[in-house]
N, C-alpha and C positions, 0 to 999 in steps of 0.2 A: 504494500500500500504506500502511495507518497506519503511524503514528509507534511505534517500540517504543524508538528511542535517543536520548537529550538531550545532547547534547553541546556542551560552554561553553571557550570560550578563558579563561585564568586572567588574567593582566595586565592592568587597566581592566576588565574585563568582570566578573569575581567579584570580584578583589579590588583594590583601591583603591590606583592608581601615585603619586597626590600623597599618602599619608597619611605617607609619610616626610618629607617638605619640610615640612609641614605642623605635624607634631608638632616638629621641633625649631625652627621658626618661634616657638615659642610656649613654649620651654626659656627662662627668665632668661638676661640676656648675649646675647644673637642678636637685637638691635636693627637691626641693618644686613642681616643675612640675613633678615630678618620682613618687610623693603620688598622684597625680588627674589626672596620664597622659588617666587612663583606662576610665574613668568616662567622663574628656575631650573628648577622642575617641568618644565615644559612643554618644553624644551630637553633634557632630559635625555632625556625619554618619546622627542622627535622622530629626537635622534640614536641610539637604544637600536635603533628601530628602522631607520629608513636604515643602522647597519653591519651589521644585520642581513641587509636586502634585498643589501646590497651585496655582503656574504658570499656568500649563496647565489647571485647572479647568477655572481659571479666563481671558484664554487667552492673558497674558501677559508673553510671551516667552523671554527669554535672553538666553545666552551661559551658560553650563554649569560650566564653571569654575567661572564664577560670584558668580552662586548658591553657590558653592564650595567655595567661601572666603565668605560670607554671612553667612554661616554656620558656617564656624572658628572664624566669628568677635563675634557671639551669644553666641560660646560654649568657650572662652575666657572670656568674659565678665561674662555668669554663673558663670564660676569658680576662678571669681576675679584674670584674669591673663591677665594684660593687658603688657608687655613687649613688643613692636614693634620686637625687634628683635626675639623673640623669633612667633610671627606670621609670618614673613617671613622666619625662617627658616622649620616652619609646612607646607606650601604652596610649598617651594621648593623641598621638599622630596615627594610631592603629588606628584610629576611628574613622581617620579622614586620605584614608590608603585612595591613594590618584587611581584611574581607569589607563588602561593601556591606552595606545594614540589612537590606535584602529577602530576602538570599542563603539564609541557612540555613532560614526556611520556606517558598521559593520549593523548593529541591531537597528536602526533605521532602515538599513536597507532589507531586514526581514524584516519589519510592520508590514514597510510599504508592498513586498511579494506574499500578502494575507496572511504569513506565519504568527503560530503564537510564541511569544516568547515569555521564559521567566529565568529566575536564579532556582537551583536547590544546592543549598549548601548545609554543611555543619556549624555556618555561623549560628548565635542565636540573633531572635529579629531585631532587637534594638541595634545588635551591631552592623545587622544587614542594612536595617534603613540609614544608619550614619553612613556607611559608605555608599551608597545609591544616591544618598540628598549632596557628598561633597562630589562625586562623578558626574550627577545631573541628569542622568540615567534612566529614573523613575518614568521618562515620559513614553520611553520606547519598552518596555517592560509590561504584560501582562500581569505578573505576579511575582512573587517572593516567598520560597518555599523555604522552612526550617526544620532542620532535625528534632528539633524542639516540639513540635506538633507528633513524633513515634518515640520519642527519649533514648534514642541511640543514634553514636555518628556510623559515616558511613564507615564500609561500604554493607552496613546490611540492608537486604532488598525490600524491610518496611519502608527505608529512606526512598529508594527508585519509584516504592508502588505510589507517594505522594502524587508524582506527573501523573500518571494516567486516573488516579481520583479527581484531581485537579479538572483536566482537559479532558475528560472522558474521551482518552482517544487508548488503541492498542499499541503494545510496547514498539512494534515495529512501524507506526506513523510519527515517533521520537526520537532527532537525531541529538542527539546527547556529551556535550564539548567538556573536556576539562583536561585543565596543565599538568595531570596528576597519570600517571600512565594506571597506577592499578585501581583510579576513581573508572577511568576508562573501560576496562579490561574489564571491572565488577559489573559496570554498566552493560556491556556487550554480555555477560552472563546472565543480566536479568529479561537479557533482548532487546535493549536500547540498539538502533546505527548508531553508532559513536567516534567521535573523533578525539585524538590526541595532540593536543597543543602541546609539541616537543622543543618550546623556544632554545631548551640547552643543548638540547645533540644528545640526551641521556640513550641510553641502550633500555631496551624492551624489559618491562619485569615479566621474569618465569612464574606465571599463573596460568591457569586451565584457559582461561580464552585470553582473548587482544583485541585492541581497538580496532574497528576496522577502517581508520583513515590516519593518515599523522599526516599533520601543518606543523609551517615553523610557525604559525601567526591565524592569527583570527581573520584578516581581510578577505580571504576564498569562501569562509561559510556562508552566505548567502550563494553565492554560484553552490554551492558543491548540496546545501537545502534543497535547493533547487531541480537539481539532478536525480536527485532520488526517488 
């Protein structure tokens, strides 16, 4: 059946996980955190999500944003940066995490080809909406789905079953995006088309299925929506 839902993970996939480290990398005064801010980043992404999987595995759910200072207190502490202010200032910029460049005419251009479009993430909503209201995003958007509505992050398949509650459509009229190869992979197992936003060149994780598309970038998915 064609594609009638677009459906995108928010964290790394719309909106950009390193622009918090990154912007205050570059704040006066932050000489020593400007040499470990990229290392930082990446440490914080990793462990954000391992307590995540580890949550869901173990059935001990929280909000995501818990996860999300859990991870910053880990990947602080690796990096022998322990400054209070300077972890409140990494958390308050989480909120307002920029959109890739491509995003907002990428999802414009699927309103305008009748697609539906939304987020389902692991965010919880308050932090969904903060980052949609600083991208601006809200206008091209359908909806905003959260883990928070099944009380498990992904990749378990109550989270996927959301879309097709949502849009009463079948798994296979949902092409399914995200920068995360095994959000992908879980996707394509629950029967989402799915695609792979490979922006780093990473190699394929060894899981039972695979995405079945990899982009370096989001600007093709309207054509490639389109095609299916």
């Amino acid at each position: 059946m064609p594609v009638t839902t677009c459906i995108f993970d928010a964290y790394g996939t719309l909106f950009d996980v390193s622009a918090a480290a990154r912007l205050v990398a570059n704040e006066p005064g932050r000489e020593t955190f400007s040499e470990i801010w990229q290392k930082l980043a990446n440490d914080w992404r990793l462990k954000q999500l391992q307590y995540s999987w580890l949550r869901a595995v173990a059935g001990a759910h929280t909000n995501f944003w818990a996860v999300t200072q859990d991870g910053l207190d880990w990947a602080l502490e690796a990096n022998n940066m322990t400054d209070p202010e300077l972890r409140e200032r990494l958390l308050a910029l989480y909120w307002e995490l920029s959109a890739y460049p491509e995003v907002p005419a990428m999802l414009a251009a699927l309103k305008q080809a009748g697609m539906n479009t939304a987020i389902l993430s692991n965010g919880s909503p308050d932090m969904l909406d903060g980052a949609v209201k600083s991208a601006g995003i809200g206008e091209v958007l359908d909806d905003v789905l959260s883990v928070e509505s099944v009380g498990v992050f992904k990749p378990h398949h109550s989270v996927y079953a959301l879309v097709n509650e949502r849009f009463s459509c079948a798994s296979d009229q949902v092409l399914f995006v995200s920068s995360n190869g095994w959000d992908a992979a879980a996707a394509a197992g629950f029967g989402f088309q799915t695609v792979w936003v490979n922006r780093a060149g990473e190699p394929m994780d060894r899981l039972p299925w695979q995405p079945d598309n990899i982009l370096p970038d989001l600007t093709t998915i309207p054509q490639l929506a389109s095609s299916l």
